[in-house]
C-alpha positions as CSV (number, residue, x, y, z in Angstrom):
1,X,-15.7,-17.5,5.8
2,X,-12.3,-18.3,5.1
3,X,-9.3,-15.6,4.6
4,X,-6.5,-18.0,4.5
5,X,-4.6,-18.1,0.9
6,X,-5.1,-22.5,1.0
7,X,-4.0,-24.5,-1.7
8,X,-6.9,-25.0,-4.6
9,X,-8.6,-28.3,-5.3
10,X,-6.0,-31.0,-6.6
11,X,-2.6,-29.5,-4.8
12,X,-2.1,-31.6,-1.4
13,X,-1.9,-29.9,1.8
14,X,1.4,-28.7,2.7
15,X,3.1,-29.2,-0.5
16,X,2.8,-25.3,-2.0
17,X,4.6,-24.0,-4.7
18,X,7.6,-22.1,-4.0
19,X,7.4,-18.5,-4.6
20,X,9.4,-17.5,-7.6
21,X,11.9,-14.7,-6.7
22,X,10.3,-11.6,-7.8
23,X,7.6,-12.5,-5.8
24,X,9.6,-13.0,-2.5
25,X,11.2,-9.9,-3.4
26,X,7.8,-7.5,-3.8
27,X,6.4,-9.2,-0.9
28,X,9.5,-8.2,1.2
29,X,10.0,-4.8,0.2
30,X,5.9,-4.4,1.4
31,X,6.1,-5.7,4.8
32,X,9.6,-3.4,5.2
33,X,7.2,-0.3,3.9
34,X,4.8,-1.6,6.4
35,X,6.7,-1.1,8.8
36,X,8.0,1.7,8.0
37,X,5.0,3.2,7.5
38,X,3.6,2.2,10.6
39,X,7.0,4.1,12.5
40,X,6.0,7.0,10.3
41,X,2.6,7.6,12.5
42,X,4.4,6.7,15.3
43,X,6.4,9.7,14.9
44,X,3.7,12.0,13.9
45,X,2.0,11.1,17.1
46,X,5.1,11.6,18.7
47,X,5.5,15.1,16.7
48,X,1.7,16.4,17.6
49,X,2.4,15.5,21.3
50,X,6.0,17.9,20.6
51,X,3.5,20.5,18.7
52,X,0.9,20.6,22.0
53,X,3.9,20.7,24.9
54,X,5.9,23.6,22.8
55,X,2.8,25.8,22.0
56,X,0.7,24.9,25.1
57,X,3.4,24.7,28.0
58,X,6.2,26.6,26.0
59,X,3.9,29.1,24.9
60,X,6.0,29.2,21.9
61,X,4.9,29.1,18.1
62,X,5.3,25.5,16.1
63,X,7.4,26.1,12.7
64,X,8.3,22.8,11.2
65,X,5.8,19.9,13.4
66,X,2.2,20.4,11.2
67,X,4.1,20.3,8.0
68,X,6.1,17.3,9.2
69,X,2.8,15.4,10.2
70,X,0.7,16.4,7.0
71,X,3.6,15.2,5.1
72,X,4.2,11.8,7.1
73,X,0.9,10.9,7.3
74,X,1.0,11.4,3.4
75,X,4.1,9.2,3.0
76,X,2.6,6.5,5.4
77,X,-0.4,6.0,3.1
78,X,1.4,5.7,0.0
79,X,4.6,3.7,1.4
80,X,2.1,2.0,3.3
81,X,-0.6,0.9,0.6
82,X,1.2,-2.7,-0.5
83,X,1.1,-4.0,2.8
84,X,-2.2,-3.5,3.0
85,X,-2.8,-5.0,-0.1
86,X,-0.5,-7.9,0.5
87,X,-2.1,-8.2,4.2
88,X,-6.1,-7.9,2.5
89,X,-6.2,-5.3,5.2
90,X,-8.7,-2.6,3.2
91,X,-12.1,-2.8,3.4
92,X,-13.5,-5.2,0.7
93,X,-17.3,-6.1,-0.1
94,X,-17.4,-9.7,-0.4
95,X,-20.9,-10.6,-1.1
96,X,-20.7,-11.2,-5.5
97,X,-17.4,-13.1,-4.9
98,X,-19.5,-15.3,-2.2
99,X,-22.5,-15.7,-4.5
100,X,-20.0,-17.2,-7.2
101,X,-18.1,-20.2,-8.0
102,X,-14.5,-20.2,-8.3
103,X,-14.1,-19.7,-12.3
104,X,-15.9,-16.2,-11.5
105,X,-13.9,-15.6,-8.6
106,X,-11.2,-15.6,-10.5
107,X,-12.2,-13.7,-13.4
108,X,-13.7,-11.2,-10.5
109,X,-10.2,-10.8,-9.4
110,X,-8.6,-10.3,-12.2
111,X,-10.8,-8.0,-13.6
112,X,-10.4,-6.2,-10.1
113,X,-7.2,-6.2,-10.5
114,X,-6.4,-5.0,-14.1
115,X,-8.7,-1.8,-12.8
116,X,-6.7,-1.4,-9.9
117,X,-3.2,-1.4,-11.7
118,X,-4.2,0.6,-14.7
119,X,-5.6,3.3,-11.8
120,X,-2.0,3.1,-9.9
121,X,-0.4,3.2,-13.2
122,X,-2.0,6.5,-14.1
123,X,-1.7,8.4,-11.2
124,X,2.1,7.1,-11.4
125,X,2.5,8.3,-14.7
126,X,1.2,11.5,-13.4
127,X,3.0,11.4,-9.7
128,X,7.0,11.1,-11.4
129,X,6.6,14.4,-13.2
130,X,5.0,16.3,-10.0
131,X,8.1,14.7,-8.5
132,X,11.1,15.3,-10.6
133,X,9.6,19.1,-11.2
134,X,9.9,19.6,-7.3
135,X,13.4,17.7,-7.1
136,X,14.6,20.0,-10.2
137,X,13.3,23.2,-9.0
138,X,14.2,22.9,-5.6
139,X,10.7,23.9,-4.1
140,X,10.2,24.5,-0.7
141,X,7.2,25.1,1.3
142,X,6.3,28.5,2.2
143,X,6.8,28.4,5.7
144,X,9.9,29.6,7.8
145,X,11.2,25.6,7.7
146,X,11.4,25.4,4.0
147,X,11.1,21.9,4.2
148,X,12.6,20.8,-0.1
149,X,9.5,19.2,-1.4
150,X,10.8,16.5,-3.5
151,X,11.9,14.3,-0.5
152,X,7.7,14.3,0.6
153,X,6.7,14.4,-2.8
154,X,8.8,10.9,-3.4
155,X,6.4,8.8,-1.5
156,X,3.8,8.8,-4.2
157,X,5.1,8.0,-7.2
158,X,7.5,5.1,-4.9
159,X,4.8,3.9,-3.0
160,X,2.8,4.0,-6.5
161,X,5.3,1.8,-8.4
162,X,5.4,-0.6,-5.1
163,X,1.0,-1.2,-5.4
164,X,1.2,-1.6,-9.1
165,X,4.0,-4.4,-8.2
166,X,2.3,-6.4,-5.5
167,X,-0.9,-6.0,-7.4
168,X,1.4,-7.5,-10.3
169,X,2.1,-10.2,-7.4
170,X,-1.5,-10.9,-6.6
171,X,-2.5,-11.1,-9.9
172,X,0.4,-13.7,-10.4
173,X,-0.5,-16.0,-7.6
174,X,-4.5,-16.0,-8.8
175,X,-3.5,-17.2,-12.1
176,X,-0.8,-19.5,-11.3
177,X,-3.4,-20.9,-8.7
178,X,-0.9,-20.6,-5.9
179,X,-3.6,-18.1,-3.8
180,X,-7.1,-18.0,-3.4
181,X,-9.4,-15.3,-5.3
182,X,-10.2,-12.7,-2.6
183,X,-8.6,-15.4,-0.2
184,X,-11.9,-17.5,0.0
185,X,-11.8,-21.2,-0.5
186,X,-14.0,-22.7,-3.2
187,X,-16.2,-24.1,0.4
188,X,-17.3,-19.9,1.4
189,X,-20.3,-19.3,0.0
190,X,-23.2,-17.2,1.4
């Protein structure tokens, strides 16, 4: 099997499309979230290993480091979900797409797709309330760090808006036959 986003049938090798700007731009902006995501586990490794030395060795109590983790973590999934969607890093089930030709493929994408975005675009809808309500209020969490929830809280409905985009992007690229369905070429089959 193939992952590689090649040209269809009838487009010669090497001469792809240009991305139109948007494009460039969503794609961008996911690999930056990537990464930034990726630096956000880093640290809560970094502040677990802080946690264990201080309550451990110290013999002291931890305040701020399990609400910093949980809330990290959090933000790296969310920040983090349109690079893996750009990168086809989640876990997909390839076996109907594999047992179909390309037309299906790409109606199996799309329709993929336009379930995916309407699901993002709901829980969107319903993150930028839970958000603004927390920025307005100025809630804090109950411990003694009172850490203002709004700034965790902003991951979802961002990191939201950023899937629904790059989903936008995918769904682009499919139609305008500048990427492969699922990434397979029109040769994987089972």
């Amino acid at each position: 099997m193939s992952s590689k986003a090649a040209p269809l049938s009838g487009w010669v090798e090497g001469q792809a499309q240009p991305l139109p700007g948007w494009v460039a731009v969503v794609r961008s902006v996911s690999r930056a979230f990537g990464v930034f995501s990726a630096g956000l586990i880093l640290l809560g490794v970094g502040v677990v290993c802080h946690m264990v030395f201080v309550r451990a060795v110290l013999g002291e109590s931890s305040i701020w480091q399990t609400e910093f983790v949980t809330f990290s973590l959090i933000a790296a999934t969310f920040l983090g979900a349109p690079y893996i969607l750009l990168t086809r890093g989640h876990v997909a089930v390839d076996v109907v797409p594999l047992m179909v030709g390309m037309p299906a493929r790409r109606t199996l994408h799309l329709v993929g797709s336009v379930v995916a975005v309407a699901f993002c675009a709901l829980f969107l809808y319903a993150a930028i309330p839970w958000w603004y309500e927390a920025w307005e209020t100025g809630a804090t969490t109950p411990s003694i760090w009172r850490a203002r929830l709004w700034i965790p809280y902003l991951s979802v409905p961002v990191g939201l808006a950023l899937l629904c985009l790059q989903y936008a992007t995918e769904v682009f690229l499919v139609l305008t036959r500048r990427e492969l369905p699922f990434g397979l070429a029109a040769e994987d089959r089972l």
